[in-house]
RODO-2510 file (C-alpha; in nm, 4 decimals, decimal comma):
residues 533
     n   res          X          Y          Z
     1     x    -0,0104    -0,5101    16,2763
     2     x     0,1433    -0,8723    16,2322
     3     x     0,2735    -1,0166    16,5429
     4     x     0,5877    -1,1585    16,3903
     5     x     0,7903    -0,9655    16,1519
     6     x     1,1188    -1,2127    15,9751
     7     x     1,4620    -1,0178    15,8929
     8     x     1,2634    -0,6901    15,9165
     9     x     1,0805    -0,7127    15,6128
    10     x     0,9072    -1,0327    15,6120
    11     x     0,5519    -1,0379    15,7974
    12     x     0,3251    -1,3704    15,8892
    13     x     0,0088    -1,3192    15,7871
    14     x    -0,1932    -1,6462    15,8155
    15     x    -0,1308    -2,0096    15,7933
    16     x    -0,1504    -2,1952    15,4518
    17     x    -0,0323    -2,5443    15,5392
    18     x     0,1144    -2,7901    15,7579
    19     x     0,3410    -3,0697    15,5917
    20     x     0,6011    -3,2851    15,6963
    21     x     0,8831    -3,0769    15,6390
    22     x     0,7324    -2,7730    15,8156
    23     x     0,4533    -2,4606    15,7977
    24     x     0,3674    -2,2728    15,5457
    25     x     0,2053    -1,9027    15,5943
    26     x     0,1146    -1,6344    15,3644
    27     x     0,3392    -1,3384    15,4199
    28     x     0,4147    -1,0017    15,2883
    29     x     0,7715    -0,8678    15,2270
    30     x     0,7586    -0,5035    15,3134
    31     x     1,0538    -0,4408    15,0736
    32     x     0,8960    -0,5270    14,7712
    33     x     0,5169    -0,4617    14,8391
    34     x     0,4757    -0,7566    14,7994
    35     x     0,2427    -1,1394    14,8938
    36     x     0,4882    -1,4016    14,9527
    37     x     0,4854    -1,7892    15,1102
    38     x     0,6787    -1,8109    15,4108
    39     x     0,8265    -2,1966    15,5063
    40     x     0,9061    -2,2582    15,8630
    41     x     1,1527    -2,5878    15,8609
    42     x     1,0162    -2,7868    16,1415
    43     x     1,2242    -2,7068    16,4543
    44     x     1,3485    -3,0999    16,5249
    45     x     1,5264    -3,0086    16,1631
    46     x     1,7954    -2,7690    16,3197
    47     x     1,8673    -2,9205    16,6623
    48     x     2,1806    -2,6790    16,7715
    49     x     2,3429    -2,3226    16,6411
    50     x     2,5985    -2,5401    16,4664
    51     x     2,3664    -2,7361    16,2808
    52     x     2,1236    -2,4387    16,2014
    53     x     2,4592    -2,2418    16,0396
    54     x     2,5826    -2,5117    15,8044
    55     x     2,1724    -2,5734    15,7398
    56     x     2,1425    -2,2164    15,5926
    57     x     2,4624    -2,2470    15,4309
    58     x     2,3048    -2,6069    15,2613
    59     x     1,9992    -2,4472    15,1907
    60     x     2,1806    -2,1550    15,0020
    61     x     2,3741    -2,4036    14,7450
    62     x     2,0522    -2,5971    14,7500
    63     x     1,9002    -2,2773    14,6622
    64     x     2,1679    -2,1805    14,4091
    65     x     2,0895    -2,5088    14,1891
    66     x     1,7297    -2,4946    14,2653
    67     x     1,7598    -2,1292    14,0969
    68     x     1,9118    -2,3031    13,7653
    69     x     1,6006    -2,4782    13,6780
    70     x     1,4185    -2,1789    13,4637
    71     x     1,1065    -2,2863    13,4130
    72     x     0,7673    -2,1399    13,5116
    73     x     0,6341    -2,4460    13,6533
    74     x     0,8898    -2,4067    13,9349
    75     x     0,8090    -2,1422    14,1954
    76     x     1,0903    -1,8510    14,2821
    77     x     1,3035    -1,9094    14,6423
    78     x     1,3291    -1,5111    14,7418
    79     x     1,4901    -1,5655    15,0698
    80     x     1,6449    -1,7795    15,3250
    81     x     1,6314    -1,6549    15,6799
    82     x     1,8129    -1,7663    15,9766
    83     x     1,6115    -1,5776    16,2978
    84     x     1,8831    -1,4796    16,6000
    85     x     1,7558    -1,7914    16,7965
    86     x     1,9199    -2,0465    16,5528
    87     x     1,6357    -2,2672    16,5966
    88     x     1,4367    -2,1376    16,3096
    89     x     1,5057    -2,1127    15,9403
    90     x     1,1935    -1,9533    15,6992
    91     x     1,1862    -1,9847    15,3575
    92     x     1,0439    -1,7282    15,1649
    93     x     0,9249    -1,7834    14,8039
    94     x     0,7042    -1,7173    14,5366
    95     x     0,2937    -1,7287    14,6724
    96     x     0,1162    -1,9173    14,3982
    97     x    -0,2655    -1,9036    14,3615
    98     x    -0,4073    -2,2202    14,2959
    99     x    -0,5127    -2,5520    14,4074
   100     x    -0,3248    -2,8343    14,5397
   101     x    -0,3161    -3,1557    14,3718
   102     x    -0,4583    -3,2969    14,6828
   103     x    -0,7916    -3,0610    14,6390
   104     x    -0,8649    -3,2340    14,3394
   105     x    -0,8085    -3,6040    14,4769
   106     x    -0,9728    -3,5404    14,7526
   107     x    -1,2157    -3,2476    14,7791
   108     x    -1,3997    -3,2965    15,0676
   109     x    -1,2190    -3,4746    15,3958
   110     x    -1,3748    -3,8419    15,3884
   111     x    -1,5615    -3,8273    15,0450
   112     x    -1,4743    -4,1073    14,8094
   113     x    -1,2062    -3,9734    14,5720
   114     x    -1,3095    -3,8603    14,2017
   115     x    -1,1702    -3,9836    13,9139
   116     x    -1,0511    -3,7221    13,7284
   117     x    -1,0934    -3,6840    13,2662
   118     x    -0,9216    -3,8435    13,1072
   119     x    -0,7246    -3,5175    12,9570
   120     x    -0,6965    -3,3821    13,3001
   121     x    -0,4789    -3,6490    13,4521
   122     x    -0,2686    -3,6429    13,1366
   123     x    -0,2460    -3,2832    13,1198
   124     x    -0,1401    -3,2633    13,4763
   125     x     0,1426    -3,5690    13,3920
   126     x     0,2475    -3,4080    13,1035
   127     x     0,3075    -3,0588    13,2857
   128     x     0,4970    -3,1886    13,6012
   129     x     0,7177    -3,4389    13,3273
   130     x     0,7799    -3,1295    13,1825
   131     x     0,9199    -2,9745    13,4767
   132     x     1,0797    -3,2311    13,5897
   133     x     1,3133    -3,2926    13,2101
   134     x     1,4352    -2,9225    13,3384
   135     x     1,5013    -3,0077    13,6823
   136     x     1,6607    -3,3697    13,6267
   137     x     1,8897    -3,1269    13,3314
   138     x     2,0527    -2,9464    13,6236
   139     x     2,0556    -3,2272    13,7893
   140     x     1,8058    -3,1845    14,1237
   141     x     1,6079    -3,4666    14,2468
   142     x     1,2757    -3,3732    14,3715
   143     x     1,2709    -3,6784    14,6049
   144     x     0,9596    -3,6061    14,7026
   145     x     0,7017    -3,5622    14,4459
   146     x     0,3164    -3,6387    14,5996
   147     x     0,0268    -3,4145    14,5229
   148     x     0,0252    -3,1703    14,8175
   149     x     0,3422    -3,0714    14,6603
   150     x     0,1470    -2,9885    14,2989
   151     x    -0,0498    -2,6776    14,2800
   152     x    -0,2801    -2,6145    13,9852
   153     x    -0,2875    -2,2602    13,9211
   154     x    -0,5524    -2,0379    13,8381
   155     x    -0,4870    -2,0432    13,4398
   156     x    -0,4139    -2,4060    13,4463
   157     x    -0,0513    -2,3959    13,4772
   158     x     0,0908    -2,6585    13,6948
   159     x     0,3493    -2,5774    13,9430
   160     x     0,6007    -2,8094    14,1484
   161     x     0,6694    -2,7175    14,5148
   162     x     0,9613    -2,7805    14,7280
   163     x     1,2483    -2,8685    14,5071
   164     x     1,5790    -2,8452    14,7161
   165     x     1,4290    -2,8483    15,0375
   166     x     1,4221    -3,2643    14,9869
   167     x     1,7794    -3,2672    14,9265
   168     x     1,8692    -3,0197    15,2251
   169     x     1,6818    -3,2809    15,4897
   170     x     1,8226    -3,5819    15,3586
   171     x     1,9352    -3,7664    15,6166
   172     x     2,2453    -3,9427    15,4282
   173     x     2,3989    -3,6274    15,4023
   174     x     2,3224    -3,3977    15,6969
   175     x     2,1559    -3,5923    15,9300
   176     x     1,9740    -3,2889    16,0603
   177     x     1,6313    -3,4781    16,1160
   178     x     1,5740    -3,5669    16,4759
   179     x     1,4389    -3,9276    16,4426
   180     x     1,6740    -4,0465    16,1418
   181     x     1,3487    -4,1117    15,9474
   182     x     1,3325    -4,1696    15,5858
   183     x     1,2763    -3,8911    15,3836
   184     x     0,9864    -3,8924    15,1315
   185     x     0,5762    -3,9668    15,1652
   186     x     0,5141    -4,3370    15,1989
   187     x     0,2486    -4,3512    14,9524
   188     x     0,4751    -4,2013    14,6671
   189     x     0,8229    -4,3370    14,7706
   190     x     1,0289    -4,5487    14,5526
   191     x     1,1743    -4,9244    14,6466
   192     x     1,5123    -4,7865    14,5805
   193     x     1,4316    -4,4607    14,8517
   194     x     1,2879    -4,7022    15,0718
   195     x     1,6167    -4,9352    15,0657
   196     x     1,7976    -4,6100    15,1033
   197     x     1,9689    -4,6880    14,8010
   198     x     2,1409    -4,4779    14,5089
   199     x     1,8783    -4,1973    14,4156
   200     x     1,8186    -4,0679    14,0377
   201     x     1,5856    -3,9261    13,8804
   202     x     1,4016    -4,1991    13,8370
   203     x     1,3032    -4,2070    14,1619
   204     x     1,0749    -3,9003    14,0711
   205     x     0,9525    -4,0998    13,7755
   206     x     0,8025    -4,3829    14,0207
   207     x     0,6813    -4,1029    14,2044
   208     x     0,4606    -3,9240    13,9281
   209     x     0,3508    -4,2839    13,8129
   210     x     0,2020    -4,3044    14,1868
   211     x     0,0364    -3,9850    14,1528
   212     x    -0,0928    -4,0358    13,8167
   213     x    -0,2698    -4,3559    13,8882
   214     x    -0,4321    -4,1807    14,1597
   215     x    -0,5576    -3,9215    13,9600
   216     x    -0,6894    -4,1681    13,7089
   217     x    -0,8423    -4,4528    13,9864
   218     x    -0,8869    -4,1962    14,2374
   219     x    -0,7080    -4,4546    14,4680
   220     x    -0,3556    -4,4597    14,6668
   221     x    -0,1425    -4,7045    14,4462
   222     x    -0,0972    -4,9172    14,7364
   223     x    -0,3620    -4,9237    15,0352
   224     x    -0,1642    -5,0423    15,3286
   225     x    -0,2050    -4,9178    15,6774
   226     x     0,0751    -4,8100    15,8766
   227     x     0,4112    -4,6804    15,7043
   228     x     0,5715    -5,0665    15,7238
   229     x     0,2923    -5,1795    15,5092
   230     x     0,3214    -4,9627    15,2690
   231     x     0,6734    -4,9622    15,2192
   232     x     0,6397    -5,3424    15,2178
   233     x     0,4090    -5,2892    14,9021
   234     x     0,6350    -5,0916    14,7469
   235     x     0,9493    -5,2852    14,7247
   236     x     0,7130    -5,6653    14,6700
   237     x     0,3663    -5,6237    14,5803
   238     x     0,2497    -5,5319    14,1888
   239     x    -0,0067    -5,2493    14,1013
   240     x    -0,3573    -5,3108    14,0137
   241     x    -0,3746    -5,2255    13,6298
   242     x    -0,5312    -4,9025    13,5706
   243     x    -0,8400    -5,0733    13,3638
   244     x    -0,8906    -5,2914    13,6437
   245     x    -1,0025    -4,9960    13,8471
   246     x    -1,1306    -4,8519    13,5781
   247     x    -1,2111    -4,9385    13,2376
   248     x    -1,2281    -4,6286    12,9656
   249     x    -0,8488    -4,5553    13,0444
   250     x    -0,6825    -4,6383    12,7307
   251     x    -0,4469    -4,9056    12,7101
   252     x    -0,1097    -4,7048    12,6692
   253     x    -0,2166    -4,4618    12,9322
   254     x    -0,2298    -4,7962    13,1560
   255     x     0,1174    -4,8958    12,9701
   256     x     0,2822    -4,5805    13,0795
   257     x     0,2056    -4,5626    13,4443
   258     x     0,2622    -4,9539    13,5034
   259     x     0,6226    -4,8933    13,3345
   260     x     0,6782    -4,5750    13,5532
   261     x     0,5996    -4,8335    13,8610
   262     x     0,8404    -5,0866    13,7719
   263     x     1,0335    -5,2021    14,1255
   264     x     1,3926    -5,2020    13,9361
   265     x     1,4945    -4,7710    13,8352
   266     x     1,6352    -4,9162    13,5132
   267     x     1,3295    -5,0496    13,3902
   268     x     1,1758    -4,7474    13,4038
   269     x     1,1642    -4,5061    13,1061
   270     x     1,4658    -4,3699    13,0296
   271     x     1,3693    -3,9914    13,1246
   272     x     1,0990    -3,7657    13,1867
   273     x     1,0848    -3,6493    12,7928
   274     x     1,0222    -3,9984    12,7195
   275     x     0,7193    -3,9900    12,9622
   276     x     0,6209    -3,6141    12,8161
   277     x     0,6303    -3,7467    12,4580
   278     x     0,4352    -4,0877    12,5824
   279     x     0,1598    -3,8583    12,7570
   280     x     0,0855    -3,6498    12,4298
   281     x    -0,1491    -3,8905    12,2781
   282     x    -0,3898    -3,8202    12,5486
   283     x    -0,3644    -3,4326    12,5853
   284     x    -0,6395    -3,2404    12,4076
   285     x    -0,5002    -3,0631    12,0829
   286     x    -0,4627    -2,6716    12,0690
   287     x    -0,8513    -2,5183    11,9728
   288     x    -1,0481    -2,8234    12,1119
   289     x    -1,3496    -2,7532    12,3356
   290     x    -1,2758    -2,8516    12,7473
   291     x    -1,3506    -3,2134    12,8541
   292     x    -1,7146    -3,2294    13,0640
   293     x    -1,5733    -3,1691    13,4371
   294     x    -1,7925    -3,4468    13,6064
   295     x    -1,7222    -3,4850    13,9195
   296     x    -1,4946    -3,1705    13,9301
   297     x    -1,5935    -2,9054    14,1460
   298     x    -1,6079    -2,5961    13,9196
   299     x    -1,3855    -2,3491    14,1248
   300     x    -1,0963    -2,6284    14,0281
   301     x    -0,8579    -2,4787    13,7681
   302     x    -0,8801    -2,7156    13,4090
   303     x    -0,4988    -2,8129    13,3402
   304     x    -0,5474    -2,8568    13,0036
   305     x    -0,6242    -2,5126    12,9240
   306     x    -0,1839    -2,4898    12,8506
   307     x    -0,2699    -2,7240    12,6165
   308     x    -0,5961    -2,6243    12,4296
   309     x    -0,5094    -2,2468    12,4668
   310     x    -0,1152    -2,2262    12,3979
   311     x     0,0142    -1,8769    12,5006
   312     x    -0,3557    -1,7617    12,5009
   313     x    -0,3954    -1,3916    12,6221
   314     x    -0,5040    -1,3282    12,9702
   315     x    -0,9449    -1,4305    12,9613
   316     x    -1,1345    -1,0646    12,9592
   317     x    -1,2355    -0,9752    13,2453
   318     x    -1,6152    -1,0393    13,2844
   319     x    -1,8725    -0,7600    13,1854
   320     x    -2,0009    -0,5668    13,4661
   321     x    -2,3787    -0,6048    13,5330
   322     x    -2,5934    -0,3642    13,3878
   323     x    -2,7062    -0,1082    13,6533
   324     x    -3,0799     0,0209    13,6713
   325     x    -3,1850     0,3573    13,4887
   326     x    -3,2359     0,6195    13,6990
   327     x    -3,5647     0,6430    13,8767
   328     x    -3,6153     0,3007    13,8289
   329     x    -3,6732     0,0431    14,1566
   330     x    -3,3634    -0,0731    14,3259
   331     x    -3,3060    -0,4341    14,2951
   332     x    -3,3951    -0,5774    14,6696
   333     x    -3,1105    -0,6755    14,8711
   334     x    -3,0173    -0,7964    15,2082
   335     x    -3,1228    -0,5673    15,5269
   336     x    -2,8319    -0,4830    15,6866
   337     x    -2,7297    -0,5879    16,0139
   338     x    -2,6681    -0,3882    16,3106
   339     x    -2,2873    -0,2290    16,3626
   340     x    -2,2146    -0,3994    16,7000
   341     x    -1,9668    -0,2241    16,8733
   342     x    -1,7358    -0,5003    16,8597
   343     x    -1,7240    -0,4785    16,4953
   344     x    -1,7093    -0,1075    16,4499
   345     x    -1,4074    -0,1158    16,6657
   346     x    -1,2276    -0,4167    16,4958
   347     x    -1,3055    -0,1726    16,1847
   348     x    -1,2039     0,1112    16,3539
   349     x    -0,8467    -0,0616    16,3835
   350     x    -0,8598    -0,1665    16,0169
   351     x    -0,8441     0,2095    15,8927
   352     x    -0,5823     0,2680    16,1212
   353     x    -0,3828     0,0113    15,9892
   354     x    -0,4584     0,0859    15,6206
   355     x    -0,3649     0,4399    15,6870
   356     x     0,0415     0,3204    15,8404
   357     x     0,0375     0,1121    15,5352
   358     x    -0,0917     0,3403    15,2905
   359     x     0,1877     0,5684    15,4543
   360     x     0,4555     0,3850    15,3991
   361     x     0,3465     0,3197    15,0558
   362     x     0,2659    -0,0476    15,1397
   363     x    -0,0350    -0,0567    14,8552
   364     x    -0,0672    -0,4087    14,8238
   365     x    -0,0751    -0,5337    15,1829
   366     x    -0,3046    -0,2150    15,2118
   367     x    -0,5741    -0,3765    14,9858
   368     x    -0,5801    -0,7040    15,0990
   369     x    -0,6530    -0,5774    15,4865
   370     x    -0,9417    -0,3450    15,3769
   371     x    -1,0544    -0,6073    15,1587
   372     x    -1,0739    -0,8772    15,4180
   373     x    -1,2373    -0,7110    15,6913
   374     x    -1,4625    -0,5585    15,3966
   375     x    -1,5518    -0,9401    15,3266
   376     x    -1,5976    -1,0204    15,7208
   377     x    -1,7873    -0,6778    15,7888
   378     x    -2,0577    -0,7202    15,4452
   379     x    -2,1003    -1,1183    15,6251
   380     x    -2,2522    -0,9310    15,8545
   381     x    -2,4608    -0,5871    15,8204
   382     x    -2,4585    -0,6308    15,3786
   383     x    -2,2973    -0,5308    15,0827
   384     x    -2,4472    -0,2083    15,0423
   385     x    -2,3948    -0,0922    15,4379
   386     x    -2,2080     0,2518    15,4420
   387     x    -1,8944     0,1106    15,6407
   388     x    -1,8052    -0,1898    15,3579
   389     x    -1,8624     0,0778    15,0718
   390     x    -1,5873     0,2751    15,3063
   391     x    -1,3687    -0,0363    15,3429
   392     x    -1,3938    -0,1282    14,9655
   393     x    -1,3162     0,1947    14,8735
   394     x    -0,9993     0,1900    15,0587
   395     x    -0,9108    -0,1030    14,8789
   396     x    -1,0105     0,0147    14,5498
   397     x    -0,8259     0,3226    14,5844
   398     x    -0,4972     0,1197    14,7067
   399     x    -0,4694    -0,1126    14,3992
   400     x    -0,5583     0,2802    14,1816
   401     x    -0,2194     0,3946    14,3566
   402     x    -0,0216     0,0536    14,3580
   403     x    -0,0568     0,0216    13,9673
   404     x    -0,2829    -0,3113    13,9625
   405     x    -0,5427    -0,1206    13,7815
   406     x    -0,6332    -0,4806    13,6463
   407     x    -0,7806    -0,5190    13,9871
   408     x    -0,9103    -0,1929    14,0382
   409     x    -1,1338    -0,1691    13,7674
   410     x    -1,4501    -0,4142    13,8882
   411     x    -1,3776    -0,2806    14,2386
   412     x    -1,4522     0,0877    14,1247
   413     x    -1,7442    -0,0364    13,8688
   414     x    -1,9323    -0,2944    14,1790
   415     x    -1,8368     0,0403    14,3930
   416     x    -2,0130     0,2933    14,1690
   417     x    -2,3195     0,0576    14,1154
   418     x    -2,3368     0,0451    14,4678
   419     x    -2,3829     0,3672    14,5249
   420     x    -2,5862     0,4683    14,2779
   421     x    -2,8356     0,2899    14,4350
   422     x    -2,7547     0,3709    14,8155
   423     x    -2,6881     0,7547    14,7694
   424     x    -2,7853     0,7827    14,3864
   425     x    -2,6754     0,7900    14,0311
   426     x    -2,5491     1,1986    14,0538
   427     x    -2,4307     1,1237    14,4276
   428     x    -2,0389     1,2470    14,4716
   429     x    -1,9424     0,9279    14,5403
   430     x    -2,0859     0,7201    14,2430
   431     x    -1,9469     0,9715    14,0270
   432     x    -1,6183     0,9399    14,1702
   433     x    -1,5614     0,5852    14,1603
   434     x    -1,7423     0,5968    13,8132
   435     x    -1,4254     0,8639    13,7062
   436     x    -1,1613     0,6441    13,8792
   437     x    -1,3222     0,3128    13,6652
   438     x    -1,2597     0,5194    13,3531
   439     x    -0,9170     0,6140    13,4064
   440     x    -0,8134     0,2651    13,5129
   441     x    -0,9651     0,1825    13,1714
   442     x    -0,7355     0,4225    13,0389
   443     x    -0,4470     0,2569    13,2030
   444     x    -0,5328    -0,0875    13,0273
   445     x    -0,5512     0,0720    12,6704
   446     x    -0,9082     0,0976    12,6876
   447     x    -0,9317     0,4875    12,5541
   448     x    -1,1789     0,5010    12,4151
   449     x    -1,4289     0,3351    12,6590
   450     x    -1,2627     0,5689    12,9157
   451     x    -1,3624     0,8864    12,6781
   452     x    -1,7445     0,7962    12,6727
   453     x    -1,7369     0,6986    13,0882
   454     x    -1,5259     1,0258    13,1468
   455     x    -1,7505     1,2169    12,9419
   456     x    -2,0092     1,1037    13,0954
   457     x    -1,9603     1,1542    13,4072
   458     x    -1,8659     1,5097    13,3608
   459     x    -2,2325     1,5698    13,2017
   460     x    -2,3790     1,4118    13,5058
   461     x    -2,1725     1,6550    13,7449
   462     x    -2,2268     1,9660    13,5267
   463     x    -2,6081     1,9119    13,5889
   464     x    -2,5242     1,9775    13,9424
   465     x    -2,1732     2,1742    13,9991
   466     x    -1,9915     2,3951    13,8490
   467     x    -1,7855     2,3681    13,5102
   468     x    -1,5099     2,5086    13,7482
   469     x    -1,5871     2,2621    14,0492
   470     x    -1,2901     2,0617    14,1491
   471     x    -1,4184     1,7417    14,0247
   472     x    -1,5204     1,9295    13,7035
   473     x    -1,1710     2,0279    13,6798
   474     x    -0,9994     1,7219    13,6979
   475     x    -1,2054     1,5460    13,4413
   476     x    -1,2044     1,7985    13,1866
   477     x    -0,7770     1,7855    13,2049
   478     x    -0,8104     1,4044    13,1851
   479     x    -1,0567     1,4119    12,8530
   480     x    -0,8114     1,6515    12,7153
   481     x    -0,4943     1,4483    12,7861
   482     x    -0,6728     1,1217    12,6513
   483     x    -0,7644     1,3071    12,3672
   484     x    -0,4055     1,3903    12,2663
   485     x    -0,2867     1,0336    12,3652
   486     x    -0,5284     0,9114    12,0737
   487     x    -0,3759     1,1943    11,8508
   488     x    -0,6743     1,4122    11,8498
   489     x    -0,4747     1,7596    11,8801
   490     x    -0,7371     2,0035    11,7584
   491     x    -0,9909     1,8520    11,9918
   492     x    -0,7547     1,8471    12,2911
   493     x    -0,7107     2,2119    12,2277
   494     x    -1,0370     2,2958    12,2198
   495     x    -1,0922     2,1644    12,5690
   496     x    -0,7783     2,2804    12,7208
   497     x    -0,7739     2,6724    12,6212
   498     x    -1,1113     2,7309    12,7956
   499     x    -0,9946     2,5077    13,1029
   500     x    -0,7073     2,7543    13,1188
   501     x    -0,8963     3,0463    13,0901
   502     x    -1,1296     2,9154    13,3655
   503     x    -0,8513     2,7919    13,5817
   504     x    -0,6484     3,1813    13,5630
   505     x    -1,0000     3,3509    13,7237
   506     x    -1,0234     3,0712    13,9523
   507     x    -0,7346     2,9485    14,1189
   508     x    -0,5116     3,2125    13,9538
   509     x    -0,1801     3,1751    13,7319
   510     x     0,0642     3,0172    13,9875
   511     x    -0,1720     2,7477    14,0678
   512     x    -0,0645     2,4007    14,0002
   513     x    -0,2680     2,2813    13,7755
   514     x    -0,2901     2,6227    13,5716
   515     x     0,1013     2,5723    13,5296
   516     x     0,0416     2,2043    13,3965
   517     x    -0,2129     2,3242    13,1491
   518     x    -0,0336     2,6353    13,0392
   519     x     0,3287     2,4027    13,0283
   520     x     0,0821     2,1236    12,7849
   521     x    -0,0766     2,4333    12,5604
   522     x     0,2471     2,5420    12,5091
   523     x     0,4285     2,1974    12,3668
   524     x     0,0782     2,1731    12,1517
   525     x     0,1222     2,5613    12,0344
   526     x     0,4881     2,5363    11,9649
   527     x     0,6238     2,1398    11,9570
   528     x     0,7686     2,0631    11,6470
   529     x     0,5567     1,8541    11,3991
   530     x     0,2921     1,7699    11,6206
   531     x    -0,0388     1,6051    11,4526
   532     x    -0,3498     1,8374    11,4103
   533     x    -0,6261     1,5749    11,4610
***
């Protein structure tokens, strides 16, 4: 179990980051069955009880205005919790899955930046400007806008971290930092932050110009070493024109970010809609094919996808490989390793853990802990060893019960191929995973795919069991209750009379499942204008 459990519902997990403000870890609130981020504020924040209390109470305004700014680009604060020490404050928010800004500048520690497309770098602009017009409406100041703080997420949507938590550590208002340091990242900092003058939001405005000529040069604005240096550069020295660096950006792209850099705020455009509306030249219209990626590593969300793909349905999830006929040669594969006894314990402790979980009805965390040590364990003895089919059942049969049947379904499909090939295509357990496949097709709207998989299936197991076998059983009620969910009564009925008769000689009229299909026969016999399909 997690070592460290927050306001008795909030568990560490692992650590994401490490910024200047504090850690970040993926958690899991126990309440909600849910994943969630977890922020530690860096202890020299809250020096003293007194100072920790009127910090939480900041943080929950800050919180409260942070809330106002409805906009999906801006990730949900859950929680704020105080621990009984005073010396620690977490904040718990919405876990997003993407990539940090960061990633994309730099993708490998010491590699020479990439310069992003063209559309990319817009598309990314255009997206935080957007945010920002809702944030500046509220008003909040971000105050510290840089791109670990931008996540790209997995559908291209670009998200803003860490508005509020500036404004709770400035040091102006609650002086709460230990050193009395300015607040803000050096290489994204405004003259006027920097001369701890009068902040609006054009301070964020200088602050996506920095970032955007980095993602366009794929260099720091200004290269100075050591923080006086930079903020020297800042307040006196002029930017290198974009085309300078690098000649196919177009001439008002270059206009933009050099007036977004300009040393006086009131030079600068007049908001961030003015920036949005001054960034749409350059982002790709809706229909129009990606840019090429070039240097892009491909596992790097494309942020123009909003854009070329407005309000486009969720991508289909990809077609399962074909599995091989039966009788013909299994594909060759890995030979597993040994099961040290090191690792059978450490999976021994997994199914003891997914079992608590699974318990107390903790689905989600339940998958991801089979899933991880199912990862780890197929590292090392293969994908096909008998102990990862175990663990990835567990966690295919967790995200069944949780209702994320969206995830379920290639788990139970990889499964069933799996073992069709380890124990074979009739085998109990490739049937079974096969069935549960089917019905979380059935789940998704996908009837009728789930009829021919449920059908077949129960030919396969018919060629070996009983009509009347348990498994038999079960998928002969489910064919029959997808059946009337498409509106084919007749049919339904002619599946469910003779599963009744079976089910009185078997299991006998008070049975369970004899009640259910007598209670469903009736409402077909006797509803009122049902449909005869």
């Amino acid at each position: 179990m997690p070592e460290q459990q927050i306001a008795g519902r909030y568990e560490l997990l692992e650590p994401i980051s490490s910024g200047g403000m504090g850690h970040v870890w993926r958690g899991y609130d126990a309440v909600l069955d849910r994943p969630v981020a977890v922020k530690l504020i860096r202890r020299e924040s809250v020096t003293s009880p007194a100072l920790a209390v009127e910090f939480e109470k900041r943080f929950q305004r800050e919180a409260r205005v942070t809330a106002r700014i409805q906009h999906p680009g801006v990730p949900q604060v859950f929680d704020a919790v105080l621990d009984q020490s005073f010396h620690h404050l977490y904040l718990v928010m919405e876990l997003v899955d993407g990539v940090t800004l960061t990633k994309y500048l730099r993708p490998t520690p010491g590699e020479v930046a990439p310069s992003l497309p063209i559309g990319w770098a817009a598309a990314v602009a255009a997206q935080v400007a957007t945010v920002l017009s809702w944030a500046h409406d509220v008003p909040v100041v971000h105050r510290d806008l840089k791109p670990s703080n931008i996540i790209v997420a997995r559908d291209g949507t670009v998200k803003v971290l860490d508005f509020g938590i500036a404004a709770m550590l400035r040091t102006d208002v609650t002086k709460l930092t230990a050193t009395g340091s300015l607040l803000g990242t050096y290489q994204y900092m405004s003259p006027e932050q920097i001369r701890k003058g009068q902040i609006t939001p054009r301070a964020d405005l200088y602050a996506l110009g920095c970032v955007l000529h980095e993602l366009l040069s794929g260099q720091l604005l200004f290269p100075g070493e050591g923080e006086y240096a930079l903020m020297t550069q800042h307040v006196t020295q002029a930017p290198t024109p974009l085309r300078e660096l690098r000649s196919e950006v177009p001439a008002g792209l270059e206009d933009l970010v050099l007036h977004l850099l300009r040393k006086d705020p009131g030079e600068r455009p007049a908001d961030s809609q003015e920036v949005y509306e001054r960034l749409r030249p350059f982002l790709p219209a809706p229909g129009e094919r990606p840019e090429p990626r070039g240097g892009v590593p491909r596992q790097m969300p494309d942020p123009t996808r909003l854009f070329r793909q407005p309000y486009a349905p969720r991508s289909r999830a990809a077609a399962p490989a074909p599995q091989p006929a039966p009788g013909a040669p299994a594909p060759a594969h890995p030979v597993p390793g040994l099961l040290s006894e090191e690792l059978r314990e450490e999976i021994r402790e997994v199914h003891t853990h997914y079992d608590a979980l699974m318990d107390e009805e903790r689905f989600a965390q339940a998958a991801e802990v089979a899933g991880e040590m199912a990862d780890r364990a197929a590292r090392a003895l293969g994908a096909d060893h008998r102990a990862v089919l175990a663990l990835r059942t567990r966690r295919a049969v967790s995200l069944l019960l949780g209702g994320d049947f969206r995830a379920a379904l290639p788990e139970f499909e990889t499964l069933a191929g799996a073992y069709a090939r380890t124990v074979g295509p009739t085998g109990r357990q490739a049937l079974d995973c096969r069935a549960q496949a089917a019905r979380c097709r059935a789940e998704l709207g996908q009837a009728t795919e789930a009829l021919a998989d449920l059908r077949a299936v129960l030919d396969l197991i018919r060629t070996t069991e009983s009509d009347v076998s348990e498994g038999a059983v079960v998928l002969r009620r489910d064919i029959a209750m997808l059946l009337l969910a498409q509106g084919k009564t007749a049919e339904a009925l002619a599946l469910l009379e003779p599963l009744h008769a079976d089910l009185l000689v078997v299991q006998g009229p008070d049975d369970e499942l004899t009640v259910e299909i007598a209670d469903i026969l009736a409402v077909i016999r006797f509803g009122p204008d049902l449909p005869q399909g």
